[in-house]
N, C-alpha and C positions, 0 to 999 in steps of 0.2 A: 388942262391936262391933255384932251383931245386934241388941240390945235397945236401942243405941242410935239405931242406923237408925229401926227400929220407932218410937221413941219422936218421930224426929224428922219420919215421912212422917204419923203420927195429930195431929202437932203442925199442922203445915202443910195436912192435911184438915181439921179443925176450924178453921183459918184461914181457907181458904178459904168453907167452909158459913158464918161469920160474915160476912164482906164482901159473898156474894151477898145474906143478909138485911138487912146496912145497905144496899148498891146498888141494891135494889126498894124499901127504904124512902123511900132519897134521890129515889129516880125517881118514888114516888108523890107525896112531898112539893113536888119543885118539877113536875112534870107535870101534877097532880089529876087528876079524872075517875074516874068511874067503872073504867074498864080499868087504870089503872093502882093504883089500889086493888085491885082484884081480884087481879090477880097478884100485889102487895105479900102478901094476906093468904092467898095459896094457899101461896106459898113460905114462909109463916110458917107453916100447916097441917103440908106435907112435913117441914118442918126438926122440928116441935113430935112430930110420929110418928115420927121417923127417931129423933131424942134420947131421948123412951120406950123405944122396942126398944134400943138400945144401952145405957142406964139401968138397965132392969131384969132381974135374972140369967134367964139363960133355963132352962128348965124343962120339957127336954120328957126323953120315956121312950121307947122307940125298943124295940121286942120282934121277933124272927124266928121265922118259924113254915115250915116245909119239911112240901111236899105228901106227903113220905111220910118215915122216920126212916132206914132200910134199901132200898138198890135195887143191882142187879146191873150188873156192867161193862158197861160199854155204854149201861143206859140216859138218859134223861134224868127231871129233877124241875123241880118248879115254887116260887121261894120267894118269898113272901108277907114285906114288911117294912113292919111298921106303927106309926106315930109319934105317940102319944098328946102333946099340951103344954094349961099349963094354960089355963084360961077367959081370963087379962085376961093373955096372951104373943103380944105386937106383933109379927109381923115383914113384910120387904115379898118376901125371896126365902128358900126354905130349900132347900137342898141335902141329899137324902141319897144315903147311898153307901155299898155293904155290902162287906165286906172278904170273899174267895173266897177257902178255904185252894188253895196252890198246888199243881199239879198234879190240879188234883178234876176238871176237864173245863174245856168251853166255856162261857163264861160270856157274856150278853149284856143290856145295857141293866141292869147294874146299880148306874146311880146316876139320882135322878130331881128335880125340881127343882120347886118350889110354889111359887105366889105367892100373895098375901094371901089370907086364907081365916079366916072367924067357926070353921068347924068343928074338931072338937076335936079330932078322929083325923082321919089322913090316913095311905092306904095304897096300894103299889106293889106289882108282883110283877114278879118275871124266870126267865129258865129257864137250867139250866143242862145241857148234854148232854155227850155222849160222856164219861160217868163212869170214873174208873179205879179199879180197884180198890184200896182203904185204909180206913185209918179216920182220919176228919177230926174234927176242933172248930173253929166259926164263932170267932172273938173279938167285933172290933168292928166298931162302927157309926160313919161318921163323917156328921157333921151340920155344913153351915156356913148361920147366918143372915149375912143383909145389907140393907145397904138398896137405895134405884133404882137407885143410881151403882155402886155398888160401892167406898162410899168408906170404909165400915168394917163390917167381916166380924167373924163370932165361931163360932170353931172348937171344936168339939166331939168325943172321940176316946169314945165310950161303949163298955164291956166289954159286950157279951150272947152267951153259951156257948151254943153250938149242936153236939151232937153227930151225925156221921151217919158211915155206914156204908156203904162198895160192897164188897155180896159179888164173890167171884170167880164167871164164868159155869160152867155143869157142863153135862156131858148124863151122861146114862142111857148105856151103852156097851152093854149088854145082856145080855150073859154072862159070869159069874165064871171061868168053865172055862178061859179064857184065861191066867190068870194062877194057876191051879191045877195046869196040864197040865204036868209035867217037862218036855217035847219039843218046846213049842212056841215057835214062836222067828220066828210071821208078822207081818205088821202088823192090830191090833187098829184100827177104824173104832168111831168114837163118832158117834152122832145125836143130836139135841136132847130135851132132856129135858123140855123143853116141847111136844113134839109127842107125837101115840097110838103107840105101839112099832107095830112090823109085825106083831113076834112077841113071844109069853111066854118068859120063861126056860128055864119048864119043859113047863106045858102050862098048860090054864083049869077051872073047874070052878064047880061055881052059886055063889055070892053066899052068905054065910051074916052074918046082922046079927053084927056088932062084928070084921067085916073092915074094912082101910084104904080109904078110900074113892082112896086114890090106886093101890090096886092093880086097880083096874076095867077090865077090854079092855073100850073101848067099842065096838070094832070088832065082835067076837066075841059082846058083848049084843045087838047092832042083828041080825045076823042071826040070832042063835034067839031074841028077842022075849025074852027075861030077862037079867036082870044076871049077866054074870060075872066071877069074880077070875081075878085068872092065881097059879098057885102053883109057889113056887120049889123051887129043890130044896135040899134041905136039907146043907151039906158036913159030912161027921165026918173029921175029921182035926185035923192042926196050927190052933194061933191063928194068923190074919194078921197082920201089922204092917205098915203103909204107911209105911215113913219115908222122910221128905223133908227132904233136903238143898238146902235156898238158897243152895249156891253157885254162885257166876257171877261171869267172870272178863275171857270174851270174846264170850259170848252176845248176841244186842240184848236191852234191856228188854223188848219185843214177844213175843220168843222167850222170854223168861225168863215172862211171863204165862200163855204156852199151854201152859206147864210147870204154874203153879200152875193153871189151869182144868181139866188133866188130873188133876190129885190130888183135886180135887174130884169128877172126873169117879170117877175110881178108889173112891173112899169112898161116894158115892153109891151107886153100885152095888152097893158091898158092904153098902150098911146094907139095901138093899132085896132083896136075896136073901137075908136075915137070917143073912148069914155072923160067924160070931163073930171079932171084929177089932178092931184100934186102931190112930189116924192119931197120928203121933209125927212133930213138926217141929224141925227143931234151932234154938235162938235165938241170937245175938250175944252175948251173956253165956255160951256154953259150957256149955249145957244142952241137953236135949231137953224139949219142951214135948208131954205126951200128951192124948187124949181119947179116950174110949170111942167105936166105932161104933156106935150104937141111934138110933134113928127120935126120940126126946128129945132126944138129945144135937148132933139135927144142927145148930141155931143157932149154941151152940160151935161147934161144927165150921167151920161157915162166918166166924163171927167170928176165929177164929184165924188164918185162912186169908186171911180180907182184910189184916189188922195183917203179916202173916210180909214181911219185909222182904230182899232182895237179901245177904248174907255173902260177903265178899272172901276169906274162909279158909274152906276145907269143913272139913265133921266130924273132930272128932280120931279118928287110929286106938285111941286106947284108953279107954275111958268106961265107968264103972259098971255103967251101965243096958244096957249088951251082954251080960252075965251074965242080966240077967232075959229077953233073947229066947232063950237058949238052948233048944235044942230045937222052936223054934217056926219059922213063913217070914216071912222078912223081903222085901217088896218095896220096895227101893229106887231111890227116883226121884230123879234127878236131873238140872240143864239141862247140865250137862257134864261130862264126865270128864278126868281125870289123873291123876297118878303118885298125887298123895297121895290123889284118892276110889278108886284102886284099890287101895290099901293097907289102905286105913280097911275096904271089903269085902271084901278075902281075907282083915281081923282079926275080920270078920264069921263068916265061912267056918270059923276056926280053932274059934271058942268052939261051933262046935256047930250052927249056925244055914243052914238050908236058906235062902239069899242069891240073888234075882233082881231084875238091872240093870231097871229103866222106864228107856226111851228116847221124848224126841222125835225128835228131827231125825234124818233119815240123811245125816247128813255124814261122808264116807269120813273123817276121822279118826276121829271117834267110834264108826265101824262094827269101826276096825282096834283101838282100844282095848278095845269091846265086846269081840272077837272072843277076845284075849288072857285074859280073864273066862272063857269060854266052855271055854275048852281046860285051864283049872281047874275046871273043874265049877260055873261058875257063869253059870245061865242068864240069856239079854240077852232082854228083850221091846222091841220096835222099836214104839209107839204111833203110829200116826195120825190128825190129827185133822179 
């Protein structure tokens, strides 16, 4: 039924565009003069460009190029889309219009529109802000030519793959001690990690070449006139393990975010007090997904971290890979508690395993769930962020 529509409204356009070219002919003919030839042979010009472009396949290459590949929640980027067609490809309007995988952010002015043009490229850009965190692939490109009227369009749906990535945002928290200390049980303050700390870890000490240049108090250089590193302190004890549990049930998305900006936040910190550790996320397919914490490994790290997706069902209480944290501290994070993640870490608790709650929110449920944890011997950390 559609194809017959179609068939019957291009029938009755090209109806039309024929009668206007004999009604300028007939009006030249019995009219004459100069003026009325003229318009005869204009409307024969339009008609004779309009029937080329619709005549000939079109042929154009449509590429997306994004002002950066990787950018963190929050920010925004700049995309660049640009439409190569060949030397002898007629058109009178071209529409382009780039597809924005959903939920990536704000998207604005991304569709743009040309009119006749000899040049061979043609290029737009638009911006897109307030990023969320994920990991995206661009598809397609959609491209319509037409003529002045709009009496016949030709649609175009072109695949071009475009990968990108929003980290989750972190900061620097600044002290490991916190989540090391059996007894503590305050709310830990995180700062931006993008800002100069106040303070070092541990303390500072001169500069020695083939230290991190990101370990610099520049605070601390500027007032004794040399460069100094801040140096950490070294932990000897148990391996860390940060596992983080995606589930969420009745959290907001929002809430469920400052959860994973916290585990970043948590991993960061620990890669940069060069505590020996590893960040374990559990994934939808009933697995735990690991990575090493080391100053190399943190791209992983933050690529995992963007992809980790929301679970309607938490961690099973009994899993393989619980044997290998034996003997080891597990700190487990998570956006909320219930029977069954209180189960899953008292089975934590059983195999051997020195087990502490990460908390966002203090929401009196949560605090009385914590609390139940607690009077098992298993310490609740309450994070603030």
């Amino acid at each position: 039924m559609r194809k017959r529509r179609l068939f019957i409204q291009t029938f009755l356009k090209g109806l039309a565009g024929v009668l206007v070219v004999g009604g300028s002919f007939a009006y030249a003919m019995f009219q004459g003069g100069f003026v009325s030839w003229f318009l005869f042979y204009s409307v024969m010009i339009v008609g004779l460009v309009m029937t080329i472009s619709i005549l000939i396949p079109a042929t154009f290459t449509p590429s997306r190029t994004l002002g950066r590949s990787t950018c963190y929640s929050g920010e925004a980027v700049e995309v660049t889309i640009t439409v190569k067609k060949h030397r002898f490809q007629p058109f009178m309007y071209l529409t382009v219009e780039d597809v924005v995988p959903s939920h990536l952010g704000q998207a604005t002015d991304t569709r743009a529109m040309f009119f006749f043009t000899a040049a061979r490229t043609i290029t737009f850009t638009y911006r897109l802000s307030s990023l969320k965190r994920g990991s995206y692939v661009f598809h397609d490109i959609h491209l319509t030519s037409s003529d002045f009227f709009g009496w016949f369009e030709r649609k175009q749906k072109i695949r071009v793959e475009t990968e990108f990535v929003v980290y989750p945002r972190y900061y620097q928290l600044g002290d490991v001690q916190a989540f090391q200390t059996p007894n503590h049980s305050n709310g830990v303050s995180a700062t931006s990690s993008f800002k100069d700390e106040e303070r070092s870890l541990a303390g500072v000490r001169s500069y020695v070449p083939g230290d991190r240049l990101t370990s610099i108090n520049w605070k601390q250089s500027a007032r004794r006139k040399e460069l100094m590193t801040k140096e950490f302190e070294t932990y000897e004890g148990k391996r860390t393990i940060i596992a983080f549990d995606p589930y969420r049930s009745t959290v907001k998305p929002e809430q469920f975010e400052d959860v994973v900006e916290q585990v970043a936040s948590i991993a960061s910190t620990f890669i940069q007090a060069n505590v020996e550790s590893q960040l374990a996320a559990f994934h939808k397919n009933q697995h735990w997904i690991t990575e090493e914490l080391q100053a190399f490994t943190w791209e992983k790290v933050l690529r995992m971290l963007a992809s980790i997706q929301a679970n309607q069902q938490p961690a099973p209480i009994i899993h393989p890979i619980y044997r290998q944290w034996t003997n080891q501290t597990v700190i487990y994070i998570c956006a909320e508690l219930d029977q069954q993640v209180i189960h899953t870490i008292e089975r934590l608790a059983l195999e051997g395993i020195e087990v502490k709650v990460c908390l966002l929110e203090f929401e009196p449920e949560q605090i009385s769930l914590a609390e139940q944890l607690r009077i098992k011997g298993i310490e609740p950390i309450y994070m603030t962020s």
